[in-house]
Kinemage of the C-alpha trace (Angstrom):
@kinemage 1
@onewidth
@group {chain A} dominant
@subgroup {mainchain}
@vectorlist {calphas} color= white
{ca unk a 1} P 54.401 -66.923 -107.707
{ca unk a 2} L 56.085 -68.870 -104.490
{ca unk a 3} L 55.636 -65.109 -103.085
{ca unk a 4} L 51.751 -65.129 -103.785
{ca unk a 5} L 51.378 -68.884 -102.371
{ca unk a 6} L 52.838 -67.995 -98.956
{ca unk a 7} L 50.193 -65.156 -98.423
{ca unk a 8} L 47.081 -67.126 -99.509
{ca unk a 9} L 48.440 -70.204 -96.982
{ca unk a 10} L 48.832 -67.632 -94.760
{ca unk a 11} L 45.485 -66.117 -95.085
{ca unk a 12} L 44.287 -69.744 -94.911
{ca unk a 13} L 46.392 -70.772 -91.630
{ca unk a 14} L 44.746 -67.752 -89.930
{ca unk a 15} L 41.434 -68.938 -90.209
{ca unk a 16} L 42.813 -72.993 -88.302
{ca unk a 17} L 44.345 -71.110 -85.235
{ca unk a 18} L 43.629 -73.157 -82.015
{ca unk a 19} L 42.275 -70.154 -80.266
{ca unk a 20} L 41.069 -66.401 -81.204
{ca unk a 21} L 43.878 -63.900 -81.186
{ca unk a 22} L 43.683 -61.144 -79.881
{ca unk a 23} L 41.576 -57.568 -80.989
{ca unk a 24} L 44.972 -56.353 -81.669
{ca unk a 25} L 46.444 -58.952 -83.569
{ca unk a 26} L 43.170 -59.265 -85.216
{ca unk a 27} L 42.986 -55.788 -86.373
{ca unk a 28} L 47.198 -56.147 -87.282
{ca unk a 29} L 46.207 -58.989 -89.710
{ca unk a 30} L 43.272 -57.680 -91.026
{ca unk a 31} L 45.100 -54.064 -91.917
{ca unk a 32} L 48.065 -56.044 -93.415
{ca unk a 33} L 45.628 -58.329 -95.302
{ca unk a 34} L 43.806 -55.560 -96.655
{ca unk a 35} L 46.517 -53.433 -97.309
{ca unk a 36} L 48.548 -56.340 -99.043
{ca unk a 37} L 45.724 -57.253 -101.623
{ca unk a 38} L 43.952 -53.585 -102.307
{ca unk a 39} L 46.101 -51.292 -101.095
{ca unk a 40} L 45.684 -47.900 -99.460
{ca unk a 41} L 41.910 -47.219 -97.429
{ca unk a 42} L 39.623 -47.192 -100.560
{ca unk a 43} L 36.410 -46.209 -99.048
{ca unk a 44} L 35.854 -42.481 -99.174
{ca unk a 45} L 34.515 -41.688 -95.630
{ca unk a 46} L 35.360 -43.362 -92.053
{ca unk a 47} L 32.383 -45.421 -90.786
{ca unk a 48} L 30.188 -43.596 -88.145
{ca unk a 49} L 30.065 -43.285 -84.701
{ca unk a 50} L 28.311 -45.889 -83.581
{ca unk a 51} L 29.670 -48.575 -86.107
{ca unk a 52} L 32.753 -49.284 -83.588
{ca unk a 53} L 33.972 -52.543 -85.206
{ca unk a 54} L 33.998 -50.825 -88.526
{ca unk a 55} L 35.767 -47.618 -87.729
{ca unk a 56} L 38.128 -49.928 -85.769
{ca unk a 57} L 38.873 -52.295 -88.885
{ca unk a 58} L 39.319 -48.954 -91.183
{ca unk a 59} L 41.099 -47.137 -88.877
{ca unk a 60} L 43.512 -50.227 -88.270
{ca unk a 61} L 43.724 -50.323 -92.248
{ca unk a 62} L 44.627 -46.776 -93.006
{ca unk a 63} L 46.686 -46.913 -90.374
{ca unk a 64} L 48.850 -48.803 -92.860
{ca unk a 65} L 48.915 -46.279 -95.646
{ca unk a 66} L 51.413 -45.626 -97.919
{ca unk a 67} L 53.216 -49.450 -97.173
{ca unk a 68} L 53.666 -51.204 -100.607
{ca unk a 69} L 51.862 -54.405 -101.234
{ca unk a 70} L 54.688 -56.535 -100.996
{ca unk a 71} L 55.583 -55.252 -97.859
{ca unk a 72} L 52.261 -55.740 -96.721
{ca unk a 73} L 51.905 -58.773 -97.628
{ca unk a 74} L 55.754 -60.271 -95.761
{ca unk a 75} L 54.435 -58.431 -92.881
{ca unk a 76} L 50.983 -60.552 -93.052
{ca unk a 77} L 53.133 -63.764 -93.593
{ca unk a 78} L 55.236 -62.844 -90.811
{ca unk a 79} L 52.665 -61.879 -88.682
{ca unk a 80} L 50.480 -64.992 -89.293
{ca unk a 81} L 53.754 -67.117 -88.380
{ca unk a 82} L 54.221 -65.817 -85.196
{ca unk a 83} L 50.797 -66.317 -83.961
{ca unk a 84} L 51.154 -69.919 -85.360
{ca unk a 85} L 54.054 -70.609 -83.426
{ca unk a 86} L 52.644 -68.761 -80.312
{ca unk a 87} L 48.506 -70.277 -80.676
{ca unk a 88} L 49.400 -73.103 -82.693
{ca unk a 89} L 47.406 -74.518 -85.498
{ca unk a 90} L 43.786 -76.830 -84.626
């Protein structure tokens, strides 16, 4: 349960940085967010061509595949941490 707590104030902590990370670390959270709470890429096809931020967000994501939700998730935690103690919270 304490387990499950940490990632949701995580996931709420992200949202009160004092400044945008950056694209990288944006797409690192996302995938570990996404991969944490659903798992594995669950859409069936890659977005197109043109649709950059998408195929950028599901290309971060299944980039992650096959890492355990748990896993996920302490790297999420971890992750959110460090850009805490690097931006700093508003």
């Amino acid at each position: 349960m304490y387990f499950l707590q940490k990632f949701n104030k995580a996931a709420e902590d992200v949202k009160n940085l004092k400044s945008k990370p950056s694209d990288t670390d944006l797409l690192e959270i996302y995938a570990l967010f996404k991969q944490g709470s659903v798992g594995d890429v669950n859409t069936a096809a890659r977005p197109g061509m043109l649709d950059l931020k998408g195929k950028a967000k599901w290309d971060a994501w299944n980039s992650k595949k096959g890492l355990d939700k748990d896993t996920a998730k302490n790297q999420y935690i971890a992750k959110v941490q460090s850009l805490i103690d690097t931006i700093g919270l508003q």
